[in-house]
C-alpha positions as CSV (number, residue, x, y, z in Angstrom):
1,X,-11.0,-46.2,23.0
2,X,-12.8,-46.5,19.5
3,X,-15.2,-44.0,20.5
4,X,-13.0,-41.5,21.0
5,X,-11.2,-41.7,18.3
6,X,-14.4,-41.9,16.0
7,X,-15.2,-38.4,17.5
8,X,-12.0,-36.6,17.8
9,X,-11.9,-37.6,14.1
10,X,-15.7,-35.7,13.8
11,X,-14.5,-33.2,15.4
12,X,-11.3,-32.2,13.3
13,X,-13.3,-33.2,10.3
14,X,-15.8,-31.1,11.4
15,X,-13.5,-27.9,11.8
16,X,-11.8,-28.3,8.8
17,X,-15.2,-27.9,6.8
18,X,-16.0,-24.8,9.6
19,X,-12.7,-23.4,8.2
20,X,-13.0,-23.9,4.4
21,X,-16.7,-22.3,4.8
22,X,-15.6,-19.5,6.7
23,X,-12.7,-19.1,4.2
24,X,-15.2,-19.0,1.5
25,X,-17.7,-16.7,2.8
26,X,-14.5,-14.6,3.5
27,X,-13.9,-14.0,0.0
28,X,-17.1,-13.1,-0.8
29,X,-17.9,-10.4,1.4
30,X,-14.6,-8.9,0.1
31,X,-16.1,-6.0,-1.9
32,X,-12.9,-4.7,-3.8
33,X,-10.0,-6.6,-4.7
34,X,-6.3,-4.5,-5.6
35,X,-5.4,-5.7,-8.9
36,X,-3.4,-4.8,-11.9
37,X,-3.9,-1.2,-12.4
38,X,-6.2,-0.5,-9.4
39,X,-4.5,0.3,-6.4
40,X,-7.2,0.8,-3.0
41,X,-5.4,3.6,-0.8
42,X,-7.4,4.4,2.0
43,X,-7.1,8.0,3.7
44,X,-7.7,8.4,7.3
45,X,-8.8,11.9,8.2
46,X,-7.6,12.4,12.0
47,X,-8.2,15.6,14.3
48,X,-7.5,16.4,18.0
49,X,-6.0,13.5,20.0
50,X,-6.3,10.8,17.1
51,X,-8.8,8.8,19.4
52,X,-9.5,4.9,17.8
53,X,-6.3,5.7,15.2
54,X,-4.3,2.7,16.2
55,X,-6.9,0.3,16.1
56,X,-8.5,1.8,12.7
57,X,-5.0,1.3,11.3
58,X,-4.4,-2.3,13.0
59,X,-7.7,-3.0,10.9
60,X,-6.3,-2.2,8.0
61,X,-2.9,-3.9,8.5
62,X,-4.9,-6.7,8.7
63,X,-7.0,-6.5,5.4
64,X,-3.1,-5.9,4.0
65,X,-2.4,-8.7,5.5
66,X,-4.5,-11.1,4.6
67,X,-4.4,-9.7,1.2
68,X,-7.5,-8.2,1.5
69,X,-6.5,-4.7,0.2
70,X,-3.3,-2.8,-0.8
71,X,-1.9,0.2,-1.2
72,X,-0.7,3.3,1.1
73,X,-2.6,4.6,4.2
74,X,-2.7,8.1,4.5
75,X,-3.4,10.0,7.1
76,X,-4.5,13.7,6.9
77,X,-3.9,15.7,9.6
78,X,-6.8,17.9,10.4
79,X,-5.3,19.4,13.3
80,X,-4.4,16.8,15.4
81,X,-2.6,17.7,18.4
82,X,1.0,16.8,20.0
83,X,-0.3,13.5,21.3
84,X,-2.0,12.3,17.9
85,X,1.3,13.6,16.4
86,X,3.1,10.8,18.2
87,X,0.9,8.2,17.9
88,X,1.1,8.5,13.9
89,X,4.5,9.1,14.2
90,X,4.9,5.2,16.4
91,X,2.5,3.8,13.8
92,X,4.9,5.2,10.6
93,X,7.9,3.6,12.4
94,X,5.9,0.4,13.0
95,X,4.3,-0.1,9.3
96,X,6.1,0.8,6.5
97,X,2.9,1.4,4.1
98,X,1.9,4.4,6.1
99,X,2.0,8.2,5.1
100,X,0.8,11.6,6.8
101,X,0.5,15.0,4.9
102,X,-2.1,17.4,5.9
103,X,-5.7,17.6,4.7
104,X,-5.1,20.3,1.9
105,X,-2.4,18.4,0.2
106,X,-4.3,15.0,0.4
107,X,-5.6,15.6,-3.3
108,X,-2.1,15.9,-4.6
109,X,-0.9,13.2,-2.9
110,X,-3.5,11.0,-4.7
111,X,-2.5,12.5,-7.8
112,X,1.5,11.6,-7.4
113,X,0.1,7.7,-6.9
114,X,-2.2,7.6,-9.8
């Protein structure tokens, strides 16, 4: 029975130094932080049917998430199509940092968040 304790012990020891590491080299590879003053917005040019949208925007909920970045998601709409149309529209309802104009007023809108 001492045995296996010794290694479940190993083991959890083992992972929480996996986990710190990982943590660690996390932060590193992070190559802009949002701070005081610097807001990252990230625009999303989408055309046509809006193919890989939901994930790209997933991704980025996920750097949000974790703190990783900040600030608005736009999308500018390039032409997309009914169908790309509703998935942005799903994706406003379900994430509350998310905007669509169209690709001619992107410019303005960056200049309304500065």
């Amino acid at each position: 029975m001492g045995i296996f304790l010794q290694i479940a012990i190993t083991l959890a020891l083992a992972a929480v130094v996996l986990g710190v590491f990982w943590s660690m080299f996390g932060r590193l590879r992070i190559p802009v932080r949002s701070t005081r003053g610097l807001t990252v917005h990230t625009v999303l040019s989408v055309c046509g049917k809006a193919e890989g949208l939901e994930q790209a925007i997933e991704g980025l909920i996920w750097l949000q998430q974790n703190s990783t970045i900040d600030g608005q998601i736009l999308i500018a709409d390039c032409g997309m199509d009914d169908e790309g149309h509703t998935l942005v529209q799903l994706a406003i309802k379900k994430h509350n940092k998310i905007t669509i104009c169209k690709a001619e007023d992107v410019g303005q809108w960056i200049v309304e968040k500065a």
